[in-house]
PyMOL commands that place a pseudoatom at each C-alpha (Angstrom):
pseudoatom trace, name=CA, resn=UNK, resi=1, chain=A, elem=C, hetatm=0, pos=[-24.016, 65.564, 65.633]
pseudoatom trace, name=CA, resn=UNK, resi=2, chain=A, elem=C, hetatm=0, pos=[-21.301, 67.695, 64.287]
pseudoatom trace, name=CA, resn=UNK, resi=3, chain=A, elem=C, hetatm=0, pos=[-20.123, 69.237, 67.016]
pseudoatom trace, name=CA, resn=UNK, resi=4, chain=A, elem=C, hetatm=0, pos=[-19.826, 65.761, 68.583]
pseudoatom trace, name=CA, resn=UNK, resi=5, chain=A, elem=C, hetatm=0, pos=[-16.405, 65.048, 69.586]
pseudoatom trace, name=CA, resn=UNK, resi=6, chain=A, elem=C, hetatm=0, pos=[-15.028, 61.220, 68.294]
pseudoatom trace, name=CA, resn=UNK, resi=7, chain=A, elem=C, hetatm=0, pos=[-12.841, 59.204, 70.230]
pseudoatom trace, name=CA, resn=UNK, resi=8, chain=A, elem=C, hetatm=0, pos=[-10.756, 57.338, 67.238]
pseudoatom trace, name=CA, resn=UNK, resi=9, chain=A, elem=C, hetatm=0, pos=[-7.772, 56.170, 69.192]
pseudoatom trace, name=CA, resn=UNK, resi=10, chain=A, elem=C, hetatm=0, pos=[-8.308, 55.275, 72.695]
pseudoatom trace, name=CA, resn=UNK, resi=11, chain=A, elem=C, hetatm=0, pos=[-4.763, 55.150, 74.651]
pseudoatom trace, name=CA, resn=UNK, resi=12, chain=A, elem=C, hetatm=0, pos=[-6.000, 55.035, 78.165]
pseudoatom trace, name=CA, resn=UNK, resi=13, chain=A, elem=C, hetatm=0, pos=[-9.500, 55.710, 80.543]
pseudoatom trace, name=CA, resn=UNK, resi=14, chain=A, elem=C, hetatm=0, pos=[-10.294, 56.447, 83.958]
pseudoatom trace, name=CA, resn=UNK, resi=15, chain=A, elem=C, hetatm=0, pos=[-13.425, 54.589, 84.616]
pseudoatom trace, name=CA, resn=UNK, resi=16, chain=A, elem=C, hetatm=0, pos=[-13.234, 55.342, 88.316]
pseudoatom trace, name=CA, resn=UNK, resi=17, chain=A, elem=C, hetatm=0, pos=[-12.998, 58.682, 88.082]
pseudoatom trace, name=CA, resn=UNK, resi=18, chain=A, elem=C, hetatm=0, pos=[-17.161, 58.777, 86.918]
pseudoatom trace, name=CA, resn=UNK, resi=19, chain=A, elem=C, hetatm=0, pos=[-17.132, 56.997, 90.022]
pseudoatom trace, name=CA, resn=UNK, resi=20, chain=A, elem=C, hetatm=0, pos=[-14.849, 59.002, 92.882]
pseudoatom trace, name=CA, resn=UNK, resi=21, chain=A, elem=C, hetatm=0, pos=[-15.990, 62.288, 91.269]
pseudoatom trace, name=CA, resn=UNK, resi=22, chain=A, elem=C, hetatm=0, pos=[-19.261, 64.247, 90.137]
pseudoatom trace, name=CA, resn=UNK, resi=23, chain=A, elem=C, hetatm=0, pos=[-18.457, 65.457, 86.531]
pseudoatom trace, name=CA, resn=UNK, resi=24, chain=A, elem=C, hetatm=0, pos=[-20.044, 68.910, 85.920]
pseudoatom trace, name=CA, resn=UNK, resi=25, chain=A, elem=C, hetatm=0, pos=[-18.162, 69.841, 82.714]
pseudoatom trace, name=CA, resn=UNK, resi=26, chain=A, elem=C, hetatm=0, pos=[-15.981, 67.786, 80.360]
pseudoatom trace, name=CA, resn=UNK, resi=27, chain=A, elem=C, hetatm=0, pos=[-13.382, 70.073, 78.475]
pseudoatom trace, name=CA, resn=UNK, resi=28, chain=A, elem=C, hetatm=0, pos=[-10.814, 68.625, 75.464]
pseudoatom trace, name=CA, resn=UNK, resi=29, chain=A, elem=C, hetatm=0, pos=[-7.083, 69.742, 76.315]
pseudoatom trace, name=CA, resn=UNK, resi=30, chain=A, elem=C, hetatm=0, pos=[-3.950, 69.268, 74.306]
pseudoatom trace, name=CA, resn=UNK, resi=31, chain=A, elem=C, hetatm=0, pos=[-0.632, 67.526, 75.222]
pseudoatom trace, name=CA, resn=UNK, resi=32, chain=A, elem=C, hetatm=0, pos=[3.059, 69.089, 74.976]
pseudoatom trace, name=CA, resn=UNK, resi=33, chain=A, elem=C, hetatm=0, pos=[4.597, 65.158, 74.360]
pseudoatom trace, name=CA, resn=UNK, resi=34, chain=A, elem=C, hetatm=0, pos=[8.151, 64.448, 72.947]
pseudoatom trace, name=CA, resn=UNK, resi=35, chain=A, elem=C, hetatm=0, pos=[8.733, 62.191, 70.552]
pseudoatom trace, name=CA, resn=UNK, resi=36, chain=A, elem=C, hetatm=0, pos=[9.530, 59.064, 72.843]
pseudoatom trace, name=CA, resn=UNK, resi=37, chain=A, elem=C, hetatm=0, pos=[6.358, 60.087, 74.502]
pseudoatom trace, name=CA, resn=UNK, resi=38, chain=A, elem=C, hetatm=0, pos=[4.212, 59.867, 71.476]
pseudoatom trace, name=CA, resn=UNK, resi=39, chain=A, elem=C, hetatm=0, pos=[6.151, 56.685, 70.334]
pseudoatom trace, name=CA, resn=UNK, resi=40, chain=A, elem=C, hetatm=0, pos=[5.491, 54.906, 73.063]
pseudoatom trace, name=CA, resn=UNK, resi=41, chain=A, elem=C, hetatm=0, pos=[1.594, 56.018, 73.072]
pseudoatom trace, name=CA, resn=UNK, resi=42, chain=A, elem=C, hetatm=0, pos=[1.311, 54.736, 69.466]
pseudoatom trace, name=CA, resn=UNK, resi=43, chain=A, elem=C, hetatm=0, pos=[3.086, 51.704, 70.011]
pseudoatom trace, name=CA, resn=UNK, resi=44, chain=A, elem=C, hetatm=0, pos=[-0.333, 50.637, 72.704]
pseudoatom trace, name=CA, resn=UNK, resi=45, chain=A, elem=C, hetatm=0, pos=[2.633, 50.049, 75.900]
pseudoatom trace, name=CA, resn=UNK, resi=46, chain=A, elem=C, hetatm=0, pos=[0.644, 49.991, 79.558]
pseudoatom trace, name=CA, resn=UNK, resi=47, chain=A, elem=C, hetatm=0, pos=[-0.083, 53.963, 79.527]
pseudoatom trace, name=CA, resn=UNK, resi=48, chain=A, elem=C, hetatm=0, pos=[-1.940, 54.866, 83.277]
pseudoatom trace, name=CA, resn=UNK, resi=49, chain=A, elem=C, hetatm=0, pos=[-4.233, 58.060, 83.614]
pseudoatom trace, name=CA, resn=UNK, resi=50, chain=A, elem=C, hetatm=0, pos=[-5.749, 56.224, 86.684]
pseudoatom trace, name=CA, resn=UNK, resi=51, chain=A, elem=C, hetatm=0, pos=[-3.188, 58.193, 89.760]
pseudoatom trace, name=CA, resn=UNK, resi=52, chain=A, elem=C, hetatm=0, pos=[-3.167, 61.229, 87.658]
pseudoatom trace, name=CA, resn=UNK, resi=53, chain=A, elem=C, hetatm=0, pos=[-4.667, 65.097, 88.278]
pseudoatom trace, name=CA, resn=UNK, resi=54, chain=A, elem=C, hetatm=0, pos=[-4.537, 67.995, 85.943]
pseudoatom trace, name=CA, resn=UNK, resi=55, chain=A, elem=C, hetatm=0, pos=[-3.646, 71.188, 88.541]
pseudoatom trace, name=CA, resn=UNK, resi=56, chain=A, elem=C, hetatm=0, pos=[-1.526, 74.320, 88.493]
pseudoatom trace, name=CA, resn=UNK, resi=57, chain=A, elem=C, hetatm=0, pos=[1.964, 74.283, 87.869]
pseudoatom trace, name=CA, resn=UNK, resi=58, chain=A, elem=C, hetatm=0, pos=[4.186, 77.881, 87.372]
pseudoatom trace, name=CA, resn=UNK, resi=59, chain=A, elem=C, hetatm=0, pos=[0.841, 79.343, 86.244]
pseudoatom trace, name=CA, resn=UNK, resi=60, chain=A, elem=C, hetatm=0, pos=[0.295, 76.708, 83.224]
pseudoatom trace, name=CA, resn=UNK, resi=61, chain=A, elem=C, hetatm=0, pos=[-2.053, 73.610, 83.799]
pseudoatom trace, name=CA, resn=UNK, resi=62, chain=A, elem=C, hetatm=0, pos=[-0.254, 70.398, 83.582]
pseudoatom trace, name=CA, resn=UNK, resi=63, chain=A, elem=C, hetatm=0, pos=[-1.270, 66.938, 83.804]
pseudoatom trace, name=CA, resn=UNK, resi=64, chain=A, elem=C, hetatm=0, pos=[0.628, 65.218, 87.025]
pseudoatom trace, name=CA, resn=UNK, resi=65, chain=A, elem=C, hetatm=0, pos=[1.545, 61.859, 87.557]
pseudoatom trace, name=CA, resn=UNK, resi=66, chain=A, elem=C, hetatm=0, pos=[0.805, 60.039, 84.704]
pseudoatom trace, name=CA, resn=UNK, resi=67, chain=A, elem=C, hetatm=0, pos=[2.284, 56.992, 83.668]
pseudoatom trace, name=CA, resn=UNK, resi=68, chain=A, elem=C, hetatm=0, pos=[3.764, 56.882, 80.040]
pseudoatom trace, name=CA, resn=UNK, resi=69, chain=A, elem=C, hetatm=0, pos=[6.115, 54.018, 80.016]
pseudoatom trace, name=CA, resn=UNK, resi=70, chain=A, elem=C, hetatm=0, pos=[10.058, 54.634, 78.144]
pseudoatom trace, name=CA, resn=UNK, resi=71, chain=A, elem=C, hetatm=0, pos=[10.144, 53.738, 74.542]
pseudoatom trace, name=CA, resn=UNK, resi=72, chain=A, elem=C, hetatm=0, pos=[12.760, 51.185, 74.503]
pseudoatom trace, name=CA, resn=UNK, resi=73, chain=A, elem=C, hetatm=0, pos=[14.275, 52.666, 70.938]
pseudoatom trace, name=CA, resn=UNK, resi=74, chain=A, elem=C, hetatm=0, pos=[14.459, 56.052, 72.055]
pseudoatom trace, name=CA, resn=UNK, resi=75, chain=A, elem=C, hetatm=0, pos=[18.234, 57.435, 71.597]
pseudoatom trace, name=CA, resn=UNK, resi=76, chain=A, elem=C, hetatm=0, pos=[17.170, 60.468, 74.287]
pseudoatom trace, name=CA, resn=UNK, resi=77, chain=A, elem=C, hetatm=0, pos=[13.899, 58.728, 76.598]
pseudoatom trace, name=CA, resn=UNK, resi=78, chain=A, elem=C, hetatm=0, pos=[11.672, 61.218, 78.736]
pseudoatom trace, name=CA, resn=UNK, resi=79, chain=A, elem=C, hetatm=0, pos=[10.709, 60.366, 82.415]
pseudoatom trace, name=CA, resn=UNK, resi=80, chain=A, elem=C, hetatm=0, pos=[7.905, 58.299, 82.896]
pseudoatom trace, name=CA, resn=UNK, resi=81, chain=A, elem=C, hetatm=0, pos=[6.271, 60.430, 85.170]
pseudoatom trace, name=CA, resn=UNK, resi=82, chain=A, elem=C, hetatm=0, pos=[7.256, 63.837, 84.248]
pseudoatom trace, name=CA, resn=UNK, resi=83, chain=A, elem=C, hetatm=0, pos=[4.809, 66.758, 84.337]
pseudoatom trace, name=CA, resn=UNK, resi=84, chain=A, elem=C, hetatm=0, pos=[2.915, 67.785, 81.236]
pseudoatom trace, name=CA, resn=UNK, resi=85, chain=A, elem=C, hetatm=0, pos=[1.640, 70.831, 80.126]
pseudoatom trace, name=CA, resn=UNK, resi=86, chain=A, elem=C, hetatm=0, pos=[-1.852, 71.427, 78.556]
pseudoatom trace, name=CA, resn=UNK, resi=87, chain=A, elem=C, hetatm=0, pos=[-2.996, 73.105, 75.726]
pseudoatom trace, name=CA, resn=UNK, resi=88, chain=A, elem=C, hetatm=0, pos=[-6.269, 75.014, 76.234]
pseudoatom trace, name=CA, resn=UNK, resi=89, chain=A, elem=C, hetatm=0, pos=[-7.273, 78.281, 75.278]
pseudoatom trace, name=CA, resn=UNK, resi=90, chain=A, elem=C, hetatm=0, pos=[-5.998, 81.366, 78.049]
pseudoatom trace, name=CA, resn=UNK, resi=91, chain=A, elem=C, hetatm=0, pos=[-9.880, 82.242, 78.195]
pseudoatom trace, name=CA, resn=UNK, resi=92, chain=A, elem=C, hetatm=0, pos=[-10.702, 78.620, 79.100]
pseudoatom trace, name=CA, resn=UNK, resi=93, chain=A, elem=C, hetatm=0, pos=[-6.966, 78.328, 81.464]
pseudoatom trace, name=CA, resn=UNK, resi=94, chain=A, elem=C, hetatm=0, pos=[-8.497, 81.199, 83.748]
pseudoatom trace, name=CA, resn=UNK, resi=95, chain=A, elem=C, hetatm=0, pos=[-11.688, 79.735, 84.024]
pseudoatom trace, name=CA, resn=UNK, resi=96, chain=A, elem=C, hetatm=0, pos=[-11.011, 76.666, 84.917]
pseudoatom trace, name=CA, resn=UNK, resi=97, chain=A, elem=C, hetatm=0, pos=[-8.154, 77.678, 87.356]
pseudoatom trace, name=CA, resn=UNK, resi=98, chain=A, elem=C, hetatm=0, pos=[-10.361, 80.129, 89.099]
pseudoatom trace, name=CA, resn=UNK, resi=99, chain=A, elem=C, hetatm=0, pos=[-12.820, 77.262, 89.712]
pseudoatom trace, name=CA, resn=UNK, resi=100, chain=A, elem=C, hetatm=0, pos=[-10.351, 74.911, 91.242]
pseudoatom trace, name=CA, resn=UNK, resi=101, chain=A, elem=C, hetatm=0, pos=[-8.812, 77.581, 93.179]
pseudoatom trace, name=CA, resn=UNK, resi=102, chain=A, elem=C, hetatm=0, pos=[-11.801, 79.264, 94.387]
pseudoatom trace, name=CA, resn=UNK, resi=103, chain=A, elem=C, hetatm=0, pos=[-15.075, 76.456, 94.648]
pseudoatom trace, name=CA, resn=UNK, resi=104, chain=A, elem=C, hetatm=0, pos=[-12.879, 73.865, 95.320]
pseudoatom trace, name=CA, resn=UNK, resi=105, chain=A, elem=C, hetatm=0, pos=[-13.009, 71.684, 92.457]
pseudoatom trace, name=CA, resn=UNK, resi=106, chain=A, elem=C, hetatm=0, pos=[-10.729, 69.141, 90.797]
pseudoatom trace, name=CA, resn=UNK, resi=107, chain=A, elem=C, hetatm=0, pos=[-9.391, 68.902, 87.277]
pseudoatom trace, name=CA, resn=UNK, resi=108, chain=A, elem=C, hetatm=0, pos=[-9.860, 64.495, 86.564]
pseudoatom trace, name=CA, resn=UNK, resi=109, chain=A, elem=C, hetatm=0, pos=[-7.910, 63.407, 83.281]
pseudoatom trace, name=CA, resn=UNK, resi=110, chain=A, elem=C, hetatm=0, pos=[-10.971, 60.663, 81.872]
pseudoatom trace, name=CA, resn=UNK, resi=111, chain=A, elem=C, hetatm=0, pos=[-9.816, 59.648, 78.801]
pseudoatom trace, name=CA, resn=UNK, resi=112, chain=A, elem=C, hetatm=0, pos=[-6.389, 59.750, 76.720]
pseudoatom trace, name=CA, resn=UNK, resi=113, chain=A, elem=C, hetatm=0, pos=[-7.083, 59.326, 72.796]
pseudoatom trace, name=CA, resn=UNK, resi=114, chain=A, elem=C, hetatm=0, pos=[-5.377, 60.141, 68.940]
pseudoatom trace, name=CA, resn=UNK, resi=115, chain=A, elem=C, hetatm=0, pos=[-8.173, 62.649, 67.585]
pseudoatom trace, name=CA, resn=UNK, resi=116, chain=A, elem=C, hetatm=0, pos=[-9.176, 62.367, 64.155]
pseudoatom trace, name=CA, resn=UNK, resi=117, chain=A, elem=C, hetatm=0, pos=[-5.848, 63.655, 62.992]
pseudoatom trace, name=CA, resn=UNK, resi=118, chain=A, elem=C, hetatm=0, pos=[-3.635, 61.651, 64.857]
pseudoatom trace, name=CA, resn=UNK, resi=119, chain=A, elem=C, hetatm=0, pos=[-3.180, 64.208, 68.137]
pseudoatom trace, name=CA, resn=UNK, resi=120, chain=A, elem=C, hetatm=0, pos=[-3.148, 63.802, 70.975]
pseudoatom trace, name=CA, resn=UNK, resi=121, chain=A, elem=C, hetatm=0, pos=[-5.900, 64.821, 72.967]
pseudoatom trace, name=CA, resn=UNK, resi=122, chain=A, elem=C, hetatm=0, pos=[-7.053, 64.436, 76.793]
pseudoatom trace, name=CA, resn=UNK, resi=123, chain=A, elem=C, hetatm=0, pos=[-11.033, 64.598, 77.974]
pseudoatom trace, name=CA, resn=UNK, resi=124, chain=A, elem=C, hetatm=0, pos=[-10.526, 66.203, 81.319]
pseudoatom trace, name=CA, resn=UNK, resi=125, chain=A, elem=C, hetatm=0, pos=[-13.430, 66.477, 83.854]
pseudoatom trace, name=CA, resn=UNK, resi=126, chain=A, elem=C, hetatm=0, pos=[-13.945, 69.279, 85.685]
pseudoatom trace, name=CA, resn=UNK, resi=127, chain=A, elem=C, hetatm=0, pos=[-15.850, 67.675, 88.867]
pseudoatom trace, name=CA, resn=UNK, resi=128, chain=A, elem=C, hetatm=0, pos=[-16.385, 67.843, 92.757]
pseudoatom trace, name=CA, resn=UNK, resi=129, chain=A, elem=C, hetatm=0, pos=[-15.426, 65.081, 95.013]
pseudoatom trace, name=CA, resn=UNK, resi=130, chain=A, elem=C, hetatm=0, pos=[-17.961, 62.259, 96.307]
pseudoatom trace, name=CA, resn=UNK, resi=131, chain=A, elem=C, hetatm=0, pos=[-18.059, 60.921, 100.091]
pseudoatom trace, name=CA, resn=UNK, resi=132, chain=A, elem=C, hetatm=0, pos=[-18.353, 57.780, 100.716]
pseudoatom trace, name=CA, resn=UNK, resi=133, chain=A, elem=C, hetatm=0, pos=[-22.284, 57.531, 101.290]
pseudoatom trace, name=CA, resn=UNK, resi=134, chain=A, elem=C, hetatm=0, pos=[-22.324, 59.936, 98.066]
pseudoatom trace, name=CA, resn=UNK, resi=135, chain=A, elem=C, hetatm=0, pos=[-20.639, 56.678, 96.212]
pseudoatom trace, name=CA, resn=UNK, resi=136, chain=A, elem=C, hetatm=0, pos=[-23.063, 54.376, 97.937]
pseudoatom trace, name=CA, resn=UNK, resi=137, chain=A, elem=C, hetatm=0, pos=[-25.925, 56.476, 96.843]
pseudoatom trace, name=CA, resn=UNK, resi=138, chain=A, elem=C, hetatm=0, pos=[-24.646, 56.675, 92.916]
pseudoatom trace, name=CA, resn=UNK, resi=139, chain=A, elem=C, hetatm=0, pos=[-23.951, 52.593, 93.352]
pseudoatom trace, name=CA, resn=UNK, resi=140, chain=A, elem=C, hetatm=0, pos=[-27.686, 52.264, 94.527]
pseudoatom trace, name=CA, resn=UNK, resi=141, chain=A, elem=C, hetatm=0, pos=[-29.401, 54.448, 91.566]
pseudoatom trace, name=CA, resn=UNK, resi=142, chain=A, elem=C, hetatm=0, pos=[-27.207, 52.243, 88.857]
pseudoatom trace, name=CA, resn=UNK, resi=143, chain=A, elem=C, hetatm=0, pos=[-28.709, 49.109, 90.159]
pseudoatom trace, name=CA, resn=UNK, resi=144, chain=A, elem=C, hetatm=0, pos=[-31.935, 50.188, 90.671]
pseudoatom trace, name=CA, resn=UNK, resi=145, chain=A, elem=C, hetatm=0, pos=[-31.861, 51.400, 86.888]
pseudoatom trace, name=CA, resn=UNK, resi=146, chain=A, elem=C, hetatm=0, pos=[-30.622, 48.058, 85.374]
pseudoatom trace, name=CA, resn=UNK, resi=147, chain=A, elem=C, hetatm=0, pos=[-32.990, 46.302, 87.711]
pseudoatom trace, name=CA, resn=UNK, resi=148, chain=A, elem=C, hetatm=0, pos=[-35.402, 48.197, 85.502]
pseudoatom trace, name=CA, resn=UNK, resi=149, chain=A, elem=C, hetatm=0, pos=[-34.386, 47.788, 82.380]
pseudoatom trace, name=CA, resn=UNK, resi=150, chain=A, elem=C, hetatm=0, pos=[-34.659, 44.025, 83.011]
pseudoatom trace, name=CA, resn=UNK, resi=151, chain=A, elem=C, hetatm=0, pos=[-37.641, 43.814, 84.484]
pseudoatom trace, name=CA, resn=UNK, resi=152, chain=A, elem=C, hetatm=0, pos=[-39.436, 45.843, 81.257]
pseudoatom trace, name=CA, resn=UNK, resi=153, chain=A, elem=C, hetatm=0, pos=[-37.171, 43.724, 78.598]
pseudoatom trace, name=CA, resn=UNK, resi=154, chain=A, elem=C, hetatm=0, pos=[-38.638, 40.768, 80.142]
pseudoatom trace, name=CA, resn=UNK, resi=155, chain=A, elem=C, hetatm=0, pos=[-42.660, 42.279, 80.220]
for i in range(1, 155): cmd.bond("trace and resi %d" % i, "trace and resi %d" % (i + 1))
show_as sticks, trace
zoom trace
């Protein structure tokens, strides 16, 4: 249980990314924020992970596209959308870059949290895309396991 990661602040989630994607490996990354950015994340405003990607960016990976809304009290404000760098180790940066340049596969941003020390952290996913009778398949299995469950809570 101790090397059990807890989520203490959850900001934002992508629940359809379990969905769209097959996770094969979660990894915790970092977040180069300014201080509107951070501000604004404490402050709970609509913050959306659900359009971003993590990818590539001047040989540094860097969350794309997501959605941090302006902190209205903010003398100097950042850009909503801006590109963000991510912290990981460079062991773990040329791993994970090799994978998505070589195999194919896609860096998903899942969840967007304060750690237990006030950071703030992103779960990425490191996962491979799902066609649309993959999704149908995954959607089948789920009901077929709840069916399940309530047929043995009610024996």
């Amino acid at each position: 249980m101790a090397d059990k990661k807890t989520v203490t602040g959850r900001i934002a989630e992508n629940r359809r990314a379990r969905f769209d994607y097959e996770i094969v490996e979660t990894i915790e990354a970092g977040l180069v924020l300014t201080g509107s950015e951070v501000k604004s994340l404490r402050a709970g405003r609509g913050t959306s992970i659900v359009e971003s990607y993590a990818g590539e960016e001047a040989g540094q990976l860097a969350l794309i596209n997501a959605n941090i809304p302006e902190y209205t009290q903010a003398r100097d404000n950042h850009a909503p959308k801006r590109v963000r760098r991510l912290l990981v180790s460079a062991k773990e940066k040329n791993k994970l870059l090799g994978l998505i340049r070589r195999e194919g596969m896609t860096l998903v941003p899942m969840t967007l949290y304060f750690n237990d020390k006030g950071i703030a952290k992103l779960q990425l996913g490191l996962a491979k895309g799902r066609k649309k009778h993959d999704k149908r398949e995954v959607a089948k299995e789920r009901d077929w396991g709840r069916q399940k469950q309530r047929l043995l809570r009610s024996s």
